[in-house]
C-alpha positions in Angstrom: 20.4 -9.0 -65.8 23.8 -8.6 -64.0 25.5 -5.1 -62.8 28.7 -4.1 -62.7 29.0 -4.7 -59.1 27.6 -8.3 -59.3 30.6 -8.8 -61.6 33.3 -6.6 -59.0 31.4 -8.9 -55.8 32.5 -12.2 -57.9 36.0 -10.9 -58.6 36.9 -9.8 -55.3 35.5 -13.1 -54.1 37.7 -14.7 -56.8 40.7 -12.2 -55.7 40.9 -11.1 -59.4 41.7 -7.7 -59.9 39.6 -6.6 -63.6 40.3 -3.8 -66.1 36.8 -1.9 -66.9 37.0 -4.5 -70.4 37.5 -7.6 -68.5 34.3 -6.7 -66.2 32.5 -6.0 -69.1 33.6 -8.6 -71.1 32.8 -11.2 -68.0 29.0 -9.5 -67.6 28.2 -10.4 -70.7 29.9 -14.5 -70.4 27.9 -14.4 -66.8 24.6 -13.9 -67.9 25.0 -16.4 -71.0 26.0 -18.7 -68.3 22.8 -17.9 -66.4 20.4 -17.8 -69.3 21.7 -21.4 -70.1 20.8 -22.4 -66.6 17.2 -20.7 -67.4 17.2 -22.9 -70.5 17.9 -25.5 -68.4 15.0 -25.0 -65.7 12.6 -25.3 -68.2 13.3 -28.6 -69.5 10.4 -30.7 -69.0 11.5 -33.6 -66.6 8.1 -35.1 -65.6 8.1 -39.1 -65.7 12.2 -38.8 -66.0 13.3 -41.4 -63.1 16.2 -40.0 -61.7 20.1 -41.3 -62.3 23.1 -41.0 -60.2 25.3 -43.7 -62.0 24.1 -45.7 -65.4 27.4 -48.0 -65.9 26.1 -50.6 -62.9 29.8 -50.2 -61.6 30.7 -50.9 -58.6 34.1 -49.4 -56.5 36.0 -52.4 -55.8 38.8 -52.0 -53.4 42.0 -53.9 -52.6 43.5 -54.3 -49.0 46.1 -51.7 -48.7 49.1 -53.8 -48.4 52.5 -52.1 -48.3 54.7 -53.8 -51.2 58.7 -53.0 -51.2 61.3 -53.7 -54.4 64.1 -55.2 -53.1 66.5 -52.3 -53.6 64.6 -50.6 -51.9 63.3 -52.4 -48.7 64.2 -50.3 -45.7 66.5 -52.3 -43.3 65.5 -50.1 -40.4 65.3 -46.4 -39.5 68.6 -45.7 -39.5 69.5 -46.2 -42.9 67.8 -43.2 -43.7 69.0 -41.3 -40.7 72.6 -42.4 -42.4 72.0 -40.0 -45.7 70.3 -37.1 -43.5 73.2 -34.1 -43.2 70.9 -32.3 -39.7 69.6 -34.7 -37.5 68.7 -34.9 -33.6 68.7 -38.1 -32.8 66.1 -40.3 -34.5 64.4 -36.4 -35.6 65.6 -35.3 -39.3 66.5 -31.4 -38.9 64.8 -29.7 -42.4 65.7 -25.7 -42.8 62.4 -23.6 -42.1 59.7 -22.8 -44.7 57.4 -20.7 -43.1 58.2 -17.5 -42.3 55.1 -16.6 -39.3 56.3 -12.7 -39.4 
């Protein structure tokens, strides 16, 4: 069913980098996988009404309301400006992540 390639074309998609056993051993798992899906086209579904959701649930939503504990209610910007140890003005200075060499 598969090749060897098939299997090399999904690992390099995949960036995995296989041992001659793993590709073997993942050939054999791939086409179970796709003789299940065989299995699978050849279920009779003919007077089967078709289902996206059975519960009768529906996604009830809240307002998005922004709730503060009193500890920890910010006063204004500045308090956090207070704790920052770079800052430019009201800009907090972080060191750099991303190196784009």
């Amino acid at each position: 069913m598969l090749s060897k390639d098939d299997v090399l074309g999904v690992s390099k998609l995949s960036r995995l980098k296989l041992s001659d056993e793993q590709v073997d051993k993942f050939k054999t798992q791939m086409e179970n996988v796709l003789e299940l899906f065989d299995e699978v086209k050849n279920i009779d579904v003919d007077g089967i009404e078709e289902t996206s959701q059975v519960s009768g649930l529906k996604n009830i939503t809240r307002e998005d309301v922004v709730e503060y504990d009193d500890d920890l209610r910010p006063d204004s910007s500045n308090d956090l400006l207070v704790n920052t140890p770079r800052r430019d003005g009201s800009k907090i200075i972080v060191p750099k992540v991303i190196d784009t060499k």
